[in-house]
C-alpha positions as CSV (number, residue, x, y, z in Angstrom):
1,X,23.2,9.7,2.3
2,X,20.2,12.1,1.1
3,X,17.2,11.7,3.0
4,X,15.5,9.7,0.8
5,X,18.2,6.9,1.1
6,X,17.6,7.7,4.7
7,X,13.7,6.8,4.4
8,X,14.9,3.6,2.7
9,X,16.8,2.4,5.9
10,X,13.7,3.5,8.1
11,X,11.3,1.9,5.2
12,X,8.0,0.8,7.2
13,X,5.8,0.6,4.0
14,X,4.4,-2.7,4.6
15,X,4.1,-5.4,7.0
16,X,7.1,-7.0,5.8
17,X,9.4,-6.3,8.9
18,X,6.6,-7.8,11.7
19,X,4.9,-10.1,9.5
20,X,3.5,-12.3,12.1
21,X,2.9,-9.0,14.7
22,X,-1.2,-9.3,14.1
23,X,-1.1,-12.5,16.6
24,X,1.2,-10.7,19.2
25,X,-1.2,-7.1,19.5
26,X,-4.1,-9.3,18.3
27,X,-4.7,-7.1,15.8
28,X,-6.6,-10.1,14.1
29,X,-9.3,-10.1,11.2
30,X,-12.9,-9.4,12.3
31,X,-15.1,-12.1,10.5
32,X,-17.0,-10.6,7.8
33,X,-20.3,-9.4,9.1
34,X,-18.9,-8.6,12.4
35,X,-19.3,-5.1,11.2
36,X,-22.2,-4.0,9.0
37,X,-22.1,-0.8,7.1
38,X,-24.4,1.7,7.9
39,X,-27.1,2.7,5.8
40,X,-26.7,6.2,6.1
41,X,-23.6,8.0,7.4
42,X,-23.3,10.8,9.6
43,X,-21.5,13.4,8.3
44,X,-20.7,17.1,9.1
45,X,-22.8,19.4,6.9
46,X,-19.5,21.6,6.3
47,X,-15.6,21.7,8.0
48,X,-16.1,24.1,10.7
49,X,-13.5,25.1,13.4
50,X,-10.8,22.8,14.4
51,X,-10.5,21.2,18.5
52,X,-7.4,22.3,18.4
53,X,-5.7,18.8,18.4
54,X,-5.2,15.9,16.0
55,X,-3.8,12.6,16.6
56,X,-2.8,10.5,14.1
57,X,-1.2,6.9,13.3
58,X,1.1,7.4,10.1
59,X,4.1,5.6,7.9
60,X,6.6,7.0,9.1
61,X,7.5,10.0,6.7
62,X,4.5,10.8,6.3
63,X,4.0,13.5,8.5
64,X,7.1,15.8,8.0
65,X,7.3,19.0,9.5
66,X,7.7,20.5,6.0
67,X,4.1,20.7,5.5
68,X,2.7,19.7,9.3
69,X,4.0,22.5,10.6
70,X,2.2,24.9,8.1
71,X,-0.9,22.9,8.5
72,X,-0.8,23.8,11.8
73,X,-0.5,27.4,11.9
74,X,-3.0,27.8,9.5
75,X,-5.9,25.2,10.7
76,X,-4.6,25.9,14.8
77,X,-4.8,21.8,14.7
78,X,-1.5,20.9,16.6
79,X,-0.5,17.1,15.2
80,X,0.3,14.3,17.3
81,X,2.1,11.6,15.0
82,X,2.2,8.2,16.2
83,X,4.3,6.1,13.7
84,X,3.9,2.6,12.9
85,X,5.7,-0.1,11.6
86,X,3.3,-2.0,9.9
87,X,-0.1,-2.3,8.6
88,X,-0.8,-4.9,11.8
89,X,0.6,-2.3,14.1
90,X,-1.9,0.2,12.6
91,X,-5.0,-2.2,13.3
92,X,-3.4,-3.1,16.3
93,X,-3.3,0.9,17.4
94,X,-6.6,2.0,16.0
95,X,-8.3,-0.8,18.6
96,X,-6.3,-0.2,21.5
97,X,-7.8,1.3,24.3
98,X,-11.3,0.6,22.9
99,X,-10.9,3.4,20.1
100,X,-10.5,6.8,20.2
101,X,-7.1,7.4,20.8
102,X,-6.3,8.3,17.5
103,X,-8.3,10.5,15.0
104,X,-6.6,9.7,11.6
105,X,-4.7,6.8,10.2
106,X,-2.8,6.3,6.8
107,X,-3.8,2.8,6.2
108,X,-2.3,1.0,3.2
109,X,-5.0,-1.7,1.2
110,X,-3.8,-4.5,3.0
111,X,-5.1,-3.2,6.5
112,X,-8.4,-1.3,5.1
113,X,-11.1,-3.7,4.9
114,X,-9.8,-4.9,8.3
115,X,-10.5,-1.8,9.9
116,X,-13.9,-0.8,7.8
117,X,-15.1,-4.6,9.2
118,X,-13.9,-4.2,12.8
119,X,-16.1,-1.1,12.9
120,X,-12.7,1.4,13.8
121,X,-13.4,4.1,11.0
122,X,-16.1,5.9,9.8
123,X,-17.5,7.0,6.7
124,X,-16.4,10.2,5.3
125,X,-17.7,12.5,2.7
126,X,-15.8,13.3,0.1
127,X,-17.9,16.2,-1.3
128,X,-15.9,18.4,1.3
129,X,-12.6,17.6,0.0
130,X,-12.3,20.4,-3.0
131,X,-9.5,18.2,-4.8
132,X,-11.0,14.8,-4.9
133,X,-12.8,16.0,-7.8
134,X,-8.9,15.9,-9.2
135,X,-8.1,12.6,-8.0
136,X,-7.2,9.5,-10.5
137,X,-10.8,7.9,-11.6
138,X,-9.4,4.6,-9.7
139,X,-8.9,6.5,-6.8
140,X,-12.0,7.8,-6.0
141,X,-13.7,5.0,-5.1
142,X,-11.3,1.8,-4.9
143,X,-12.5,-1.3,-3.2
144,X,-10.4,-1.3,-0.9
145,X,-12.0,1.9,1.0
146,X,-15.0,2.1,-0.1
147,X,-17.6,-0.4,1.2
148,X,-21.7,-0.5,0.1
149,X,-20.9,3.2,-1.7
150,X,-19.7,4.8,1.3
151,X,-16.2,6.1,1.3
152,X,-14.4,4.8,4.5
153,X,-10.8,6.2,3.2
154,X,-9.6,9.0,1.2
155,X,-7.2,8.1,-1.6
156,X,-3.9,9.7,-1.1
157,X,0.1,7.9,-2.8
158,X,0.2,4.8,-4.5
159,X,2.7,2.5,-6.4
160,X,2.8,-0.6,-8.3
161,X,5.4,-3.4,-7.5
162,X,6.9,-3.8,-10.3
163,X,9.8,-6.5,-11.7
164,X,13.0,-5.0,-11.4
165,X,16.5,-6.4,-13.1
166,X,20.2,-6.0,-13.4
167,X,20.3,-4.8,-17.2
168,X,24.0,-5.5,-17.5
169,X,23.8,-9.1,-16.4
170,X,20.6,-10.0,-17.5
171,X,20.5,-8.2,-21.3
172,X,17.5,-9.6,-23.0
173,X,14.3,-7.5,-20.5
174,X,12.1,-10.1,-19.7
175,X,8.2,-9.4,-19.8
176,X,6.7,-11.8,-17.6
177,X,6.8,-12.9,-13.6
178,X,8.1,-16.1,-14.9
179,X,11.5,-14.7,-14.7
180,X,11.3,-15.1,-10.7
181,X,9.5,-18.3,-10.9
182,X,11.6,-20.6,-12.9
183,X,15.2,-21.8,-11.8
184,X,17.0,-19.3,-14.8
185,X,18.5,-17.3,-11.8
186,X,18.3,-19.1,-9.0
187,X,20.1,-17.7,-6.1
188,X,20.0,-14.9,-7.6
189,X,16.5,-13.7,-6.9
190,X,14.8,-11.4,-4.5
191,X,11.1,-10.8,-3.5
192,X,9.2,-9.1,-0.2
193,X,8.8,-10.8,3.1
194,X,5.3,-10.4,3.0
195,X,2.0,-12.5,3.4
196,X,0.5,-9.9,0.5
197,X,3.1,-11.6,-2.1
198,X,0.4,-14.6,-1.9
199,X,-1.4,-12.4,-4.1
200,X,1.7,-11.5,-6.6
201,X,1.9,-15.7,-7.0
202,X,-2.0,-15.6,-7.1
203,X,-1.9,-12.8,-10.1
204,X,0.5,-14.9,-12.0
205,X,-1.6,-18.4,-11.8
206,X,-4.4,-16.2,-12.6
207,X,-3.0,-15.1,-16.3
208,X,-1.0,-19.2,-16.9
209,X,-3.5,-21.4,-15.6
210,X,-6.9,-20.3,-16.2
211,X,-8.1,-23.3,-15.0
212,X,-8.1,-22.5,-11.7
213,X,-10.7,-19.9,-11.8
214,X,-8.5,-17.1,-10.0
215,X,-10.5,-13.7,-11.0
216,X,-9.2,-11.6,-7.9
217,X,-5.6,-12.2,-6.9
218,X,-7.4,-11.0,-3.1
219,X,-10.1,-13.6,-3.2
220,X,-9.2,-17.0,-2.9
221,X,-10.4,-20.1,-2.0
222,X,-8.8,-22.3,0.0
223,X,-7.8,-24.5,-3.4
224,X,-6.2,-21.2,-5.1
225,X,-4.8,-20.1,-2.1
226,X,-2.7,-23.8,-1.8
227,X,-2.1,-23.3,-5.5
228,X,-0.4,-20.1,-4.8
229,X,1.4,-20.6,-1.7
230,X,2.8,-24.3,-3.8
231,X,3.9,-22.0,-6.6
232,X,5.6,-19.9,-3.7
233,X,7.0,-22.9,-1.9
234,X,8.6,-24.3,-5.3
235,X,10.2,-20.6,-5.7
236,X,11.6,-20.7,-2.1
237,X,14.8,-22.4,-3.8
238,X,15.5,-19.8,-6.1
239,X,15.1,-17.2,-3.5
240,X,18.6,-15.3,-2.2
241,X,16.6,-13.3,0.3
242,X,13.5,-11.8,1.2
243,X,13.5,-8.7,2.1
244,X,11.8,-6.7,4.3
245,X,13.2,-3.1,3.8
246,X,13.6,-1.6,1.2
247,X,17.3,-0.9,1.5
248,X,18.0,-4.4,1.9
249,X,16.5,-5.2,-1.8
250,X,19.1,-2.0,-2.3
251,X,22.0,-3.4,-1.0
252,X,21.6,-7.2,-2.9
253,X,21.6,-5.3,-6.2
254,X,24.5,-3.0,-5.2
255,X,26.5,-6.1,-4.3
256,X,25.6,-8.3,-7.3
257,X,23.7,-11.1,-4.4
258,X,20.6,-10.3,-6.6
259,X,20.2,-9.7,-10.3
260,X,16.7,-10.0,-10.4
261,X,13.0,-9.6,-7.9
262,X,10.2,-7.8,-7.1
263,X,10.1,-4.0,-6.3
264,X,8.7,-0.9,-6.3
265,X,9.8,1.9,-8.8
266,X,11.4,3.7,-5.6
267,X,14.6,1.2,-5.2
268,X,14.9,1.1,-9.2
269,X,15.5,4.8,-8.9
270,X,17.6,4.6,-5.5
271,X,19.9,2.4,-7.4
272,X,20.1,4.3,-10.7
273,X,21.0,7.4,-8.8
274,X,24.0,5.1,-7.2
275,X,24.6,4.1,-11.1
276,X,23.5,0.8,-10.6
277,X,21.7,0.1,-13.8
278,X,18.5,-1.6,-13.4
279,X,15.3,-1.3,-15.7
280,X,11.7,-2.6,-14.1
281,X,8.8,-3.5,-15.7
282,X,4.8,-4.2,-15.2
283,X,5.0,-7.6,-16.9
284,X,2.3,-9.1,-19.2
285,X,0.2,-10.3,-16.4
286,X,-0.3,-7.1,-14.6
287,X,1.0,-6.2,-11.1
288,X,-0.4,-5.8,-7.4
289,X,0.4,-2.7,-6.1
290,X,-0.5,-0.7,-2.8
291,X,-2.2,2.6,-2.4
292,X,-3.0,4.4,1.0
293,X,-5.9,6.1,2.7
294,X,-6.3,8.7,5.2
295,X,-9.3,7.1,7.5
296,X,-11.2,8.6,10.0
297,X,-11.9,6.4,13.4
298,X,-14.7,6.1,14.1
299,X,-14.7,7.1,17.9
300,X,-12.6,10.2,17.1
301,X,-12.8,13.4,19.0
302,X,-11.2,15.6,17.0
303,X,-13.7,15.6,13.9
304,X,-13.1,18.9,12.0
305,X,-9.4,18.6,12.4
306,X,-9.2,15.4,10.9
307,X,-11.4,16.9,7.8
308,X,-9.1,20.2,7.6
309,X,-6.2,17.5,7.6
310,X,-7.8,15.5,4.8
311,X,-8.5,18.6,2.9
312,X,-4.7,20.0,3.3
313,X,-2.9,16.9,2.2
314,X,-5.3,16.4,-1.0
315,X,-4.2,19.7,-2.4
316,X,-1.7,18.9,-5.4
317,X,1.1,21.0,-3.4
318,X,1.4,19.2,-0.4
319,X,1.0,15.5,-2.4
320,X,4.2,16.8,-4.2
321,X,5.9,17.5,-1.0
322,X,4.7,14.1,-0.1
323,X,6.1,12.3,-3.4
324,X,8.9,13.5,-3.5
325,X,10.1,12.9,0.6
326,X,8.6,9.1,0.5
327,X,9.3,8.2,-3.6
328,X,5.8,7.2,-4.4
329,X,2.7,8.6,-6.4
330,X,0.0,11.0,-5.7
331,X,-3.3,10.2,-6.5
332,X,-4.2,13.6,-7.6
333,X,-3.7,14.0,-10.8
334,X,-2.9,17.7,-10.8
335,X,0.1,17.4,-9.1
336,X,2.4,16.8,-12.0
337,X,3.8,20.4,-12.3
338,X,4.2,20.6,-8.8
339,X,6.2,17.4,-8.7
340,X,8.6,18.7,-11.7
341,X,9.1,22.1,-9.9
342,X,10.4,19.8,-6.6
343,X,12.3,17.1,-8.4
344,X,12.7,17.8,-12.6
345,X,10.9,14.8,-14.2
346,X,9.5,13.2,-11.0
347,X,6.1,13.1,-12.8
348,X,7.1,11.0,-15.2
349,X,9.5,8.8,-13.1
350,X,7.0,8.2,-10.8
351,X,4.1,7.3,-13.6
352,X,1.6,10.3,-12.8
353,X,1.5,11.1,-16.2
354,X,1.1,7.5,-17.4
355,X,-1.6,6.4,-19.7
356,X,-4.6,4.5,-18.1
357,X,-3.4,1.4,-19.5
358,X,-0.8,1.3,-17.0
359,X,-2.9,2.2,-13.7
360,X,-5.4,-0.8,-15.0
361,X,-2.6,-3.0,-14.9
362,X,-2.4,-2.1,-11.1
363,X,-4.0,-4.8,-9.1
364,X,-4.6,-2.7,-5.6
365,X,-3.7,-4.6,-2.3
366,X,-6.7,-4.9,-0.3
367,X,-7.5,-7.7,2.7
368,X,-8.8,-10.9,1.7
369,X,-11.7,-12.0,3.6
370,X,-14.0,-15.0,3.6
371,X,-16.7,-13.0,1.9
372,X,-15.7,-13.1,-2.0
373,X,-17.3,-10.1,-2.9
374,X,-19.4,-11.5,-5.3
375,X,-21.8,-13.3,-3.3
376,X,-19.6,-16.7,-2.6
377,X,-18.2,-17.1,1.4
378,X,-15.8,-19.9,0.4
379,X,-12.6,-17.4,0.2
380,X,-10.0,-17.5,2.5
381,X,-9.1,-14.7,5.3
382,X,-5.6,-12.8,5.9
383,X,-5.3,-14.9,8.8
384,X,-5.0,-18.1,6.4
385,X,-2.7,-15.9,4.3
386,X,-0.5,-15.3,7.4
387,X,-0.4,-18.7,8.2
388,X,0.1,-19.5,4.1
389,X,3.2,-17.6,4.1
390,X,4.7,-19.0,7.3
391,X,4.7,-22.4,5.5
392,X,6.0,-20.8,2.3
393,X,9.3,-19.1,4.5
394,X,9.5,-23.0,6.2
């Protein structure tokens, strides 16, 4: 097994394998307006000399030593890598202790706006980052990280999660998240174990029945949000398994258990490489999709490292390395050639190269809170989702 399929067995992308772990570290939502952004940030007029340390929560694989250890010979910053298994383990880790145990973490948008509210990161300036100016315009300054114009998060791999099917048992490619929603193959379909696929549901009710007023598959009220966890509870049926790795969505295709779920582009191209031949899809009513930020705590002593880290793994070079190890999408936009040079036609497989018309279709994970966003306070929270999905699984 390469060590990609390796990665797949360890897969900790999402919060899928602990999905109830926020109550158990308390790692819970801070209301909205616990934490108030400040008005003006206090940032380091330039990246001077590194502490000599750096201490960081990550996914796991994303701190190889194919390009940590080169990071630290040339910045002197020796890296401590704490991995976690899921976005409520990385809340749970950057409040332990009362802050300041870590420096960096690679939150995904499902864990952001928990950790910008709870006051755990800081703002960061992106002017001393040379290659954000080469990041993806949605990248730059996504609501998920970035809060009242300040950047809390640097953009760094993304991907969409798309609808995936068995092309030799299902023959005619189906365009629409209907496919996993009606009874067509039931028993036969697969989707995450995850309180985020609320929003997936939420997406879909949002294009076929405009009548509930969904405009933000993340900001639901408490009606939409029992609209979409009913549409999830009617699907539980249909369901084969949830899974929570992403091997185990692997091994249901390999074995014919499912023809048909949810995914993200990296087990369509696991399972082609096994010559298992799937196809996926953004359907006609868009997709969610996740997309990770390197964020600075907010108590951290080890400042300049942390900014020569930043620095180092926005460079096109080291997003590559990145891509290629984990199976997911830089979001600098440079890195294309780079990619090719590591793996021949990553770029493309991997959608860097992509028109813009797919990345809008991209509807970013990022928390839901009570605050809508757009001046209502009648949404729900990610604790409500939590317990949402809990009644969905039964």
């Amino acid at each position: 097994m390469n060590k990609k399929a390796n990665m797949g067995e360890r897969q900790m992308k999402t919060s899928v394998t602990k999905a109830v772990l926020a109550a158990a570290l308390g790692a819970v939502l801070a209301p909205a307006g616990a934490f108030a952004a400040p008005a003006k940030a206090d940032y380091p007029k330039e990246i001077g000399k590194g502490e000599g340390e750096l201490n960081i929560v990550a996914w796991e694989g994303y701190a190889q030593d194919d390009w940590i250890k080169p990071f630290e010979q040339q910045s002197g910053c020796k890296v401590n890598r704490k991995y976690a298994g899921s976005s409520d383990e990385m809340v749970a880790l950057m409040r332990s202790g009362g802050g300041g145990q870590y420096d960096l973490v690679s939150a995904s948008g499902d864990a952001t706006l928990r950790l910008i509210y709870g006051g755990d990161v800081q703002p960061i300036d992106v002017n001393l980052i040379p290659d954000y100016a080469n990041f993806l315009d949605n990248l730059k300054s996504p609501p998920h990280n970035t809060v009242n114009g300040l950047h809390y998060g640097l953009s760094y791999e993304w991907g969409p999660n798309v609808l995936m099917w068995n092309a030799d048992k299902i023959t005619t490619p189906p365009d629409s998240w209907a496919a996993i929603y009606n009874d067509t193959h039931k028993g036969q379909i697969t989707v995450p174990d995850n309180a985020i696929q609320i929003a997936d549901a939420a997406l879909y009710l949002m294009a076929t029945k405009p009548e509930l007023g969904i405009k933000d598959p993340y900001e639901l009220t408490r009606a939409q949000l029992d609209a979409a966890t009913k549409l999830l509870s009617d699907q539980r049926p249909l369901i084969k398994k949830y899974w929570a790795l992403a091997s185990d969505e692997i091994e249901l295709f390999k074995n014919g258990d499912a023809i048909i779920g949810a995914a993200w582009p990296y087990q369509t191209n696991a399972l082609r490489a096994d010559n298992v031949n799937v196809m996926d899809t953004v359907p006609k009513e868009g997709a969610t999709g996740w997309a990770d930020s390197w964020m600075l705590a907010s108590k951290s002593k080890h400042v300049m490292c942390a900014y020569q880290f930043m620095k180092y793994v926005s460079t096109h070079e080291v997003q590559a390395q990145q891509e290629i190890y984990f199976g997911e999408t830089p979001a600098n936009a440079k890195a294309c050639d780079a990619m090719n040079a590591l793996e021949a036609g990553s770029c493309s497989k991997y959608h860097l190269d992509a028109p813009a018309s797919y990345f809008q279709q991209i509807h970013f994970w990022k928390t839901p809170l009570p605050d809508c966003g757009d001046g209502r306070k009648d949404c729900t929270s990610y604790g409500d989702w939590q317990k949402a999905w809990q009644k969905v699984k039964g």
